[in-house]
MARMARLO-941028 format. One line per field, with one value per residue: residue number from 1; residue in one letter; x, y, z of N, C-alpha, C in turn. Coordinates in steps of 0.02 Angstrom, whole numbers, plus 50000, padded with zeros to 5 digits. Example, Ala and Ser with C-alpha at 12.3 -4.5 7.8 and 13.67 -1.06 7.14 Angstrom:
BEGIN
num = 1	2
residu = a	s
n.xx = 50660	50642
n.yy = 49716	49888
n.zz = 50390	50354
ca.xx = 50615	50684
ca.yy = 49775	49947
ca.zz = 50390	50357
c.xx = 50660	50645
c.yy = 49835	50002
c.zz = 50390	50394
REM end
This chain:
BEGIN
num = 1	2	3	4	5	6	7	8	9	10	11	12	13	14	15	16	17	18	19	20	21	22	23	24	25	26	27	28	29	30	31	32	33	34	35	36	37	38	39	40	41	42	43	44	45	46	47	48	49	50	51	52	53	54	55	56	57	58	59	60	61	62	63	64	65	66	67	68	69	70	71	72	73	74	75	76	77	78	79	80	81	82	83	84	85	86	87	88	89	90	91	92	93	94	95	96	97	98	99	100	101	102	103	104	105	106	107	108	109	110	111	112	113	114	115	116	117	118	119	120	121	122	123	124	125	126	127	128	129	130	131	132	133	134	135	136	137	138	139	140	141	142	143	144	145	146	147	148	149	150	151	152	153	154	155	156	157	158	159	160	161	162	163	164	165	166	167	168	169	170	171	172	173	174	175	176	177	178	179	180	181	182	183	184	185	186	187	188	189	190	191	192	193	194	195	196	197	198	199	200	201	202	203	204	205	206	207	208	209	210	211	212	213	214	215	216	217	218	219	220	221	222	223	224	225	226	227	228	229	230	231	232	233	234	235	236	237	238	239	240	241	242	243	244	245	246	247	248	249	250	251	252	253	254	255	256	257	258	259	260	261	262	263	264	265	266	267	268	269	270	271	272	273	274	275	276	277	278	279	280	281	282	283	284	285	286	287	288	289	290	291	292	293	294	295	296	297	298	299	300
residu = x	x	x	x	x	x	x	x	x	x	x	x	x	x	x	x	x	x	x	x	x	x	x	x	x	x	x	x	x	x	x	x	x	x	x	x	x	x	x	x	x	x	x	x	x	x	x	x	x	x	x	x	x	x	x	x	x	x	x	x	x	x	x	x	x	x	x	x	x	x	x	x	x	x	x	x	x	x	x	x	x	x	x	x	x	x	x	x	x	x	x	x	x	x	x	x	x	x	x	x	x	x	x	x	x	x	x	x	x	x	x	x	x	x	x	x	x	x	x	x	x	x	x	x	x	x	x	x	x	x	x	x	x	x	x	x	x	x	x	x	x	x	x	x	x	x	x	x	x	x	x	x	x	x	x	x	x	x	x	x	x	x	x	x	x	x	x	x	x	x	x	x	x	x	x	x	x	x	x	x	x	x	x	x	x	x	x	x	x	x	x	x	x	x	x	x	x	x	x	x	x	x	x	x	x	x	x	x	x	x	x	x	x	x	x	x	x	x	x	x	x	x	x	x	x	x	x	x	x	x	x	x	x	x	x	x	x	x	x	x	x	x	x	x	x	x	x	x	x	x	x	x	x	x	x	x	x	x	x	x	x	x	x	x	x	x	x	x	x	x	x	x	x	x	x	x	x	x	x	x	x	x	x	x	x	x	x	x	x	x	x	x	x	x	x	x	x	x	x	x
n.xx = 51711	51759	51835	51943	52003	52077	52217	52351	52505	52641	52777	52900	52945	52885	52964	52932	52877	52759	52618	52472	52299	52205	52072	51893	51812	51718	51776	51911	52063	52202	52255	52396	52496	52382	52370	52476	52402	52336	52237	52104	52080	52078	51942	51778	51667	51670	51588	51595	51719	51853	51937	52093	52139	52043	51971	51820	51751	51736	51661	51540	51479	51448	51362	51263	51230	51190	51070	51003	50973	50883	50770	50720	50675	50593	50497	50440	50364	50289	50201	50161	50076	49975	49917	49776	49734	49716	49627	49585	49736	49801	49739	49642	49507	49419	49323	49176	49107	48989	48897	48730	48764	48823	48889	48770	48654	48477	48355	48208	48026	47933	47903	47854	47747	47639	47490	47508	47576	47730	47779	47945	48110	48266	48436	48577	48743	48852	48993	49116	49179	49321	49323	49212	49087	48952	48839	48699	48520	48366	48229	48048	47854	47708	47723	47716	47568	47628	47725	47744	47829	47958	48166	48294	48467	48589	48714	48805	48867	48969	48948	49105	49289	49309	49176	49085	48936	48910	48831	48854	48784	48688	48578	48589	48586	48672	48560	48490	48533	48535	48412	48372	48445	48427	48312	48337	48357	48473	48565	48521	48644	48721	48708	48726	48841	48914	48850	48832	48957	48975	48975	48859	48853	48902	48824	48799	48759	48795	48914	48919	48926	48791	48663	48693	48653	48729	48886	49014	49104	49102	49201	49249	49387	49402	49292	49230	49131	49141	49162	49050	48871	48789	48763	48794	48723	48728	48619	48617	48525	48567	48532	48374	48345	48322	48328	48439	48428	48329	48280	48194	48027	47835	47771	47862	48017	48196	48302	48353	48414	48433	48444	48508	48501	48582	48549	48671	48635	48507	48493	48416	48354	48332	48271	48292	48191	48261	48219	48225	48094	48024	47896	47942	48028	47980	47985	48079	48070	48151	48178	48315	48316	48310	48454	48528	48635	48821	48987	49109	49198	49363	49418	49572
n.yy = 48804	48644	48520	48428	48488	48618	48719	48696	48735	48694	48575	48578	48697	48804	48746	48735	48631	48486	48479	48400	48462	48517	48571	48584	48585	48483	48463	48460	48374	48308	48441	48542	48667	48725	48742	48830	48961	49124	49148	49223	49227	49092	49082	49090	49112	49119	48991	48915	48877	48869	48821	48915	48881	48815	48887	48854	48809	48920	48986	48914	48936	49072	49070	48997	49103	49189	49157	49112	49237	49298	49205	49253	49356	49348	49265	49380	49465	49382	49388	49519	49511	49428	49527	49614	49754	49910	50021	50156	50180	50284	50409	50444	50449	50533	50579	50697	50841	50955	51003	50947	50933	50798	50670	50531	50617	50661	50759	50823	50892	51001	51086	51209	51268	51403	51382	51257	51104	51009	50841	50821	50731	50720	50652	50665	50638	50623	50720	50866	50967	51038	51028	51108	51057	50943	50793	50732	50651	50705	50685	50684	50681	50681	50749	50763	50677	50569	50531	50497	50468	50555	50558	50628	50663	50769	50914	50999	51160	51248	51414	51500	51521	51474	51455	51592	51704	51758	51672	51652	51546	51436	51521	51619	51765	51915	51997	51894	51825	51927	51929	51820	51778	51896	51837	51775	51791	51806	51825	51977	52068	52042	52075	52210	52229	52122	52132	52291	52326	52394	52405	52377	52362	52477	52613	52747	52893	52910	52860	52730	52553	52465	52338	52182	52020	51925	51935	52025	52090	52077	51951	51896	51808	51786	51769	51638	51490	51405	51479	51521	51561	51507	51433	51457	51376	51317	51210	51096	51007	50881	50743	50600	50481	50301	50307	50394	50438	50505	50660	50764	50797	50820	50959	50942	51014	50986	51062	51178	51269	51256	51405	51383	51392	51341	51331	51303	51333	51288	51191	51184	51184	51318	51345	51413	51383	51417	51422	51471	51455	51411	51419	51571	51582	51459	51391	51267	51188	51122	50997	50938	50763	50641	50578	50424	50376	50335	50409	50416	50274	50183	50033	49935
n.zz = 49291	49266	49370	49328	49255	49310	49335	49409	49503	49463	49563	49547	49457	49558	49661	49781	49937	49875	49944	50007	49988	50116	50095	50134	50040	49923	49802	49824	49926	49883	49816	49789	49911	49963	50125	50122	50110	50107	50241	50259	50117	50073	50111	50088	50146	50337	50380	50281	50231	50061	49962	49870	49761	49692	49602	49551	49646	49713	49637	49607	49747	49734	49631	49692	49799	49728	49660	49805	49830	49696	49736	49832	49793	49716	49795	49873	49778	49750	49834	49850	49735	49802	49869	49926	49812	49879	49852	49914	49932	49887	49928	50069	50131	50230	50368	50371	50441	50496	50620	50608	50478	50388	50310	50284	50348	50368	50316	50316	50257	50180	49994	49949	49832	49769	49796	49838	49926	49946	49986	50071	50061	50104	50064	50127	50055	50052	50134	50107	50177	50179	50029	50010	49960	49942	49931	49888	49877	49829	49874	49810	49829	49741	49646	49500	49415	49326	49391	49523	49636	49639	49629	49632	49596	49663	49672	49790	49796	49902	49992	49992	50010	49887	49819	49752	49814	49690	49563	49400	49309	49240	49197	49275	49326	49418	49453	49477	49577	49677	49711	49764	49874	49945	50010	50122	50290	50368	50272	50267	50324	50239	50102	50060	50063	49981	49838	49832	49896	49992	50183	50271	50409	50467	50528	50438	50462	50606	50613	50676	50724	50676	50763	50737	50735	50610	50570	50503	50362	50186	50096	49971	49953	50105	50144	50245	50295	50391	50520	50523	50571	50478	50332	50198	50024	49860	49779	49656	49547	49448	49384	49364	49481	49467	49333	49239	49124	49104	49022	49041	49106	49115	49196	49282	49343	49360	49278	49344	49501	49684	49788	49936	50124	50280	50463	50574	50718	50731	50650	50524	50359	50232	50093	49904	49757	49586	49435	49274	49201	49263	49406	49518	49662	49749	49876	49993	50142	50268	50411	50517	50551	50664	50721	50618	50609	50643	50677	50545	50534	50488	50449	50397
ca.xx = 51763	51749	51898	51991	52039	52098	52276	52389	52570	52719	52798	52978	52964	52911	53049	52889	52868	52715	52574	52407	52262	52140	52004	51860	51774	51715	51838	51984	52089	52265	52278	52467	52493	52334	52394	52527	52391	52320	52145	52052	52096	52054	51863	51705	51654	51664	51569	51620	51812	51893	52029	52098	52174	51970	51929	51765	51725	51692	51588	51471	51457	51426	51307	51224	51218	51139	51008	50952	50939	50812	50722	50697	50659	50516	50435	50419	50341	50232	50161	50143	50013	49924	49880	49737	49739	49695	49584	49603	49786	49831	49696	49604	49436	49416	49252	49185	49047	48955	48816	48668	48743	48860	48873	48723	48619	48430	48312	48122	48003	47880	47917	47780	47719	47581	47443	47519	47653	47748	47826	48035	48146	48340	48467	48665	48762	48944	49018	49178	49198	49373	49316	49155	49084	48931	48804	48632	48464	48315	48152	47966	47806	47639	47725	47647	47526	47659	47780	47715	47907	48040	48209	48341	48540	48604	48781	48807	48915	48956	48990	49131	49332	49305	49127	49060	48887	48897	48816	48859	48787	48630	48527	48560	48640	48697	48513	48418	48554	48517	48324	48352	48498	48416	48266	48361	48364	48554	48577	48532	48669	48791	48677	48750	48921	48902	48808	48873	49047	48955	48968	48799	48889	48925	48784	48840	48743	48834	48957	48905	48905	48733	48663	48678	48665	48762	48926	49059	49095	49098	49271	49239	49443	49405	49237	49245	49062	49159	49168	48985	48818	48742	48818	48760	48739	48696	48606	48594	48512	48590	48479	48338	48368	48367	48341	48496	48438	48256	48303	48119	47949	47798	47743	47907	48088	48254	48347	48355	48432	48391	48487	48512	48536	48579	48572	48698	48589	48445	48493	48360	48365	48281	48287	48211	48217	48257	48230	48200	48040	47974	47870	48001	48025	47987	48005	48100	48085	48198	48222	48356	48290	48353	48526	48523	48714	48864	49036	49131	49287	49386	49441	49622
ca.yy = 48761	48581	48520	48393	48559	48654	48730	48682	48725	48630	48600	48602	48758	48835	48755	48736	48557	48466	48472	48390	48514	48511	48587	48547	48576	48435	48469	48457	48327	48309	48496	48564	48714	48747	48759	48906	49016	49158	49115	49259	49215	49027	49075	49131	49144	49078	48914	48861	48872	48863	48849	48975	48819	48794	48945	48827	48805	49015	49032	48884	48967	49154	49067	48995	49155	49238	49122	49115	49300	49297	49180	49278	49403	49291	49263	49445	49481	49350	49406	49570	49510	49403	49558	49631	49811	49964	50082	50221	50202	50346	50441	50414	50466	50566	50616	50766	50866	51029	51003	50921	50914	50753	50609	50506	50652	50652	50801	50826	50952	51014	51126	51239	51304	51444	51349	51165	51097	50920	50827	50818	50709	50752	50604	50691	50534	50642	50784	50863	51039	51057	51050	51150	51005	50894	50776	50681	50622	50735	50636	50728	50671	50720	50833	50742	50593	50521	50511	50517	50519	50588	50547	50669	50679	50832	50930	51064	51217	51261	51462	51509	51535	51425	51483	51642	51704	51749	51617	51647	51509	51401	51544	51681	51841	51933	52002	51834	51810	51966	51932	51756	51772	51928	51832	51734	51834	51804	51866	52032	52115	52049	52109	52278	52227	52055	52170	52337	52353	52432	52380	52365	52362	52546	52691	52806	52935	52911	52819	52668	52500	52419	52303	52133	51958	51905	51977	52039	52136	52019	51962	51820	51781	51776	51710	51550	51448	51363	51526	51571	51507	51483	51395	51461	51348	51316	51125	51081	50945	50831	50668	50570	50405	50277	50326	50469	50467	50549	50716	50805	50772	50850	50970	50943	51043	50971	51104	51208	51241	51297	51443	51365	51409	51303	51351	51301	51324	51238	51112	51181	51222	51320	51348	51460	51373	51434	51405	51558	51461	51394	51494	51602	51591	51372	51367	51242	51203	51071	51000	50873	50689	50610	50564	50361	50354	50365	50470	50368	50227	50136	49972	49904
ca.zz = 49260	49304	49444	49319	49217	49363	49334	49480	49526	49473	49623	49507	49445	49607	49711	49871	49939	49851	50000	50014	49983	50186	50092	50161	49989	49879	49736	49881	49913	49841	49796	49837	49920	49993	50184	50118	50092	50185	50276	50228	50032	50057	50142	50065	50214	50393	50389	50216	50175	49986	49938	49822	49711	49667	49568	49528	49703	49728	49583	49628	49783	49715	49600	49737	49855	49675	49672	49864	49815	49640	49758	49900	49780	49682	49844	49895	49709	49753	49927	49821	49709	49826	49927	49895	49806	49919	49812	49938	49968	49898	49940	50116	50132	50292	50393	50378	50449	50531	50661	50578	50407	50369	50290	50303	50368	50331	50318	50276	50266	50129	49976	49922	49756	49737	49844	49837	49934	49932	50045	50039	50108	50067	50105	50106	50053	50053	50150	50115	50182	50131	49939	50002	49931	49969	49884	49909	49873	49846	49863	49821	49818	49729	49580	49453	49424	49312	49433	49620	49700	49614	49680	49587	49641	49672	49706	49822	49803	49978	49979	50066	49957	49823	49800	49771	49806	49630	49505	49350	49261	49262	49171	49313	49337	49468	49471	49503	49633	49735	49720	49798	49935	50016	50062	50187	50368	50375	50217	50260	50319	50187	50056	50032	50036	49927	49787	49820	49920	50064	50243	50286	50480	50486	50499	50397	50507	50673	50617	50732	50690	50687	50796	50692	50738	50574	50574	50447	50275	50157	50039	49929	49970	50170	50205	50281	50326	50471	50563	50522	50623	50437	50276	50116	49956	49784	49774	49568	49518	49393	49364	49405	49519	49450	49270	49239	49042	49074	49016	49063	49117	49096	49240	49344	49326	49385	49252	49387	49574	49725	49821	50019	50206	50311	50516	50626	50788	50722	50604	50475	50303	50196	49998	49861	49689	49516	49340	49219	49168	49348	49457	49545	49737	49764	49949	50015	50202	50286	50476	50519	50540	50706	50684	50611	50600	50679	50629	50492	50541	50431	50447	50368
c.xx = 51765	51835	51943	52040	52068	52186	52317	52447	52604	52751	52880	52992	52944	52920	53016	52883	52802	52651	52501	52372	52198	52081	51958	51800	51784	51750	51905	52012	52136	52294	52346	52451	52435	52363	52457	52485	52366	52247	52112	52073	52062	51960	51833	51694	51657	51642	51585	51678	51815	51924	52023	52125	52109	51928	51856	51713	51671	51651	51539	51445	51439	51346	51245	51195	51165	51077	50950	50914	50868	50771	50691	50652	50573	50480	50396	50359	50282	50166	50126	50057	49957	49885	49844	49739	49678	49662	49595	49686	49823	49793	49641	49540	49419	49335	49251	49104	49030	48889	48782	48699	48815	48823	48809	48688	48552	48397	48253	48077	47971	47928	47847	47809	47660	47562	47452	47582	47647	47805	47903	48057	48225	48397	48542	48695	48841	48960	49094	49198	49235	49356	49266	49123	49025	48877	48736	48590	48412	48253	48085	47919	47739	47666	47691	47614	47584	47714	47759	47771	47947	48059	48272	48426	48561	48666	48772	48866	48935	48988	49028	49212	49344	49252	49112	48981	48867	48863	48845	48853	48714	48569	48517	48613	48639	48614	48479	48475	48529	48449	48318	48377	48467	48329	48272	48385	48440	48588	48601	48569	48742	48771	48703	48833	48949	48900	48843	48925	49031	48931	48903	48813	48887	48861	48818	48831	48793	48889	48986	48904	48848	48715	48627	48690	48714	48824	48959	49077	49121	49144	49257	49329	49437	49346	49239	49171	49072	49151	49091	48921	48785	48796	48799	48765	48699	48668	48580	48594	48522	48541	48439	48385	48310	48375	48387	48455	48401	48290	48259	48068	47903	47754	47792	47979	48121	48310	48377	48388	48410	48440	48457	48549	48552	48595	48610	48672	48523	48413	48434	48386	48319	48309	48237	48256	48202	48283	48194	48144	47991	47930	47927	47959	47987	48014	48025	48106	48092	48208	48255	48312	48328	48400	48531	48604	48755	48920	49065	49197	49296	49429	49487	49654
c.yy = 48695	48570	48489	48465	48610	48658	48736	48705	48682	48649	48607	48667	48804	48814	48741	48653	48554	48441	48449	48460	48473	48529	48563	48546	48518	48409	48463	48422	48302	48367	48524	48667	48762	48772	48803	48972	49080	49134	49151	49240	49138	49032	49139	49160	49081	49003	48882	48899	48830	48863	48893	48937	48813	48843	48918	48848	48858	49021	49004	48923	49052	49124	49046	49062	49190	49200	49113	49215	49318	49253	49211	49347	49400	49295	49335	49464	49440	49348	49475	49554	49470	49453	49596	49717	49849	50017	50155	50223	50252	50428	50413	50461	50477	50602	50682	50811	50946	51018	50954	50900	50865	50690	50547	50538	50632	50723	50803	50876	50945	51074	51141	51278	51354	51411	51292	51152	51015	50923	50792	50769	50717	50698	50633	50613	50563	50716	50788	50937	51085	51070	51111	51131	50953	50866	50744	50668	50677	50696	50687	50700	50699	50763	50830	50651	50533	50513	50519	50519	50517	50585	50596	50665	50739	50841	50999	51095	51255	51352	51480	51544	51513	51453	51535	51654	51728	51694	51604	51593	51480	51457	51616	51715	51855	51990	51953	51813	51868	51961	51881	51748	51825	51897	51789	51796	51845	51826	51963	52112	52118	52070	52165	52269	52164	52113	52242	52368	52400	52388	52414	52401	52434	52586	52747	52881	52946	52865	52742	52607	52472	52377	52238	52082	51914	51969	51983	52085	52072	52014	51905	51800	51746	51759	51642	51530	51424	51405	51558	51540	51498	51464	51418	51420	51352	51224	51115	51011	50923	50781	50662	50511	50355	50298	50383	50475	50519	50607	50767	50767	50831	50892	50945	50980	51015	51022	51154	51219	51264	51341	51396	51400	51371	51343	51305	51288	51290	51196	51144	51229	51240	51346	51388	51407	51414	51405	51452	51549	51416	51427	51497	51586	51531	51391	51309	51226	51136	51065	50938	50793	50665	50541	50483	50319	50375	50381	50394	50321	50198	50079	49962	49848
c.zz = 49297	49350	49418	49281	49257	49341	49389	49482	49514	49522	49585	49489	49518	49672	49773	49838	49904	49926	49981	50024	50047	50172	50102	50098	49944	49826	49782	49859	49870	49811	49822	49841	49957	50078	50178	50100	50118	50196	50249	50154	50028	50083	50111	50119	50278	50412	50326	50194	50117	49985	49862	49749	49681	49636	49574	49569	49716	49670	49611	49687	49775	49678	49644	49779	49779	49667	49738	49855	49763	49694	49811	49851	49746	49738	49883	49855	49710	49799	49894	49784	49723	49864	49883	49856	49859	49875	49836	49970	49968	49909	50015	50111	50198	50300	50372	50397	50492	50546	50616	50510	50409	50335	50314	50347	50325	50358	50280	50296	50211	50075	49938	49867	49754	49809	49847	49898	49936	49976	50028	50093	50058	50121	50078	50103	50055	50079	50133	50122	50170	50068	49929	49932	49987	49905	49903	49865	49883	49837	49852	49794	49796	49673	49542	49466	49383	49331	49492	49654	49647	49638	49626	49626	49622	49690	49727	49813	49878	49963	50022	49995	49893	49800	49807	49775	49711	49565	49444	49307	49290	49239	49248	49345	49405	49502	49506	49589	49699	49751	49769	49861	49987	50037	50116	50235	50354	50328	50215	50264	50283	50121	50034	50018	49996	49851	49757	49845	49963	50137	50275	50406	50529	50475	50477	50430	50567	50660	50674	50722	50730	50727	50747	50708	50686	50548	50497	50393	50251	50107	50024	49942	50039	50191	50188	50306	50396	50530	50563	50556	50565	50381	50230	50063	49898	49789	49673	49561	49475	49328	49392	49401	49491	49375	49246	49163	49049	49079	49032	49069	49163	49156	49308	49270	49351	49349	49313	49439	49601	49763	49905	50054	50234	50404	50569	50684	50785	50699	50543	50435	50261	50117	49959	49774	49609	49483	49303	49179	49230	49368	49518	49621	49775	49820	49979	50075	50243	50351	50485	50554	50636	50684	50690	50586	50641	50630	50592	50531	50472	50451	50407	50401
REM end
């Protein structure tokens, strides 16, 4: 409300002397009654006194205080979208590894066929043990003439509570699994109780338990890899690198996977691959690379 429109006090009708208004606000000056009023009523606040005669006065100043506010609020909003987005902020991406096998691990070795073999190199590009979960790079040379290296990507099944040695899928039963898992050493004394719900552990004769380097009875709920000196997995190949479309070629498989070991004490892995139109029992044989990385940081 502008200050000439201001409704004032007749000093006739109420009977008080007619007083100069001390306000020290701009609209002041000649107001009556101001110095009868109480202090806290005439002040906004502390460094700028009103009078209470200046309704006007307190708004401008509310409107003001609402404005240093939207502005303070604008510039926040604005610091907001200068900063850069965080991709992993709600998700961090944490190391993760076991001996020989992590992130940016390398292994090589040969895999043989019949009377042939070819030379492998296998680059892990992601560990994540929690998911029982990893991924890489299989490289091979010499399969065929119209391709001399194949580079394929692959995902590993790590077995452990999430995974069972079971397969069920990829073209193979609970037969092709027992054909392939007991030809790993470490295998062999979970073999009877994987398959058939017998603790391998116990002689049934003397009721003795065995003398076995690889321990346990085996519960697809309670085995754990972390607790074991070997890892078991599934590695299934996806694609070729760089082309993902080629879907086959002529005198090589990728349909396929390979059952894996991995040892603990000696960093080496070995593999049998299947495909229900391969030649069965593709040897796989893998030793770790000297180590060309260090553990993961992250910078913010």
């Amino acid at each position: 409300m502008p200050a000439n429109n201001l409704i004032r006090p007749d000093p006739e009708h109420t009977g008080e002397p007619n007083r100069q208004c001390t306000c020290p606000s701009p609209l002041g000056g000649g107001s009556p009654h101001c110095d009868d009023l109480d202090t806290a009523t005439l002040q906004l606040d502390t460094d700028s006194p009103t009078c209470a005669l200046h309704p006007s006065s307190m708004a401008v100043r509310k409107q003001q205080a609402k404005q240093r506010q939207f502005e303070l609020l604008q510039r926040h909003q604005q610091q907001l979208l200068r900063r850069k987005p965080d991709p992993f902020e709600a998700v961090r991406v944490l190391p993760s590894k076991t001996f020989h096998l992590y992130t940016g691990s390398r292994f090589q070795g040969k895999q043989r066929s019949g009377s042939h073999s070819y030379d492998v190199v296998v680059d892990i590009k992601h560990v994540d043990l929690d998911d029982s979960f990893l991924c890489g790079y299989l490289h091979i040379k010499g399969l065929t003439e119209e391709y001399p290296e194949l580079t394929t990507y692959f995902e590993a099944e790590i077995i452990g509570p999430k995974h069972s040695f079971f397969t069920r899928k990829w073209d193979a039963d609970e037969l092709v699994d027992e054909e392939h898992w007991t030809l790993f050493r470490p295998f062999e004394c979970l073999s009877s109780s994987v398959f058939y719900g017998r603790d391998k552990h116990v002689d049934k004769g003397e009721g003795r338990a065995s003398k076995c380097t690889y321990r346990h009875h085996y519960d697809s709920q309670t085995y754990e890899h972390r607790s074991e000196d070997v890892v078991f997995m599934r590695w299934k190949e996806h694609f070729l690198v760089p082309d993902h479309q080629v879907q086959g070629i002529s005198g090589a498989s990728f349909a396929g996977f390979y059952y894996i070991c991995y040892s603990k004490v000696t960093g080496h892995i070995s593999g049998f691959y299947y495909h229900h139109s391969s030649e069965k029992f593709q040897q796989l044989l893998l030793a770790p690379v000297q180590e060309r990385s260090f553990g993961s940081v992250e910078y913010r």
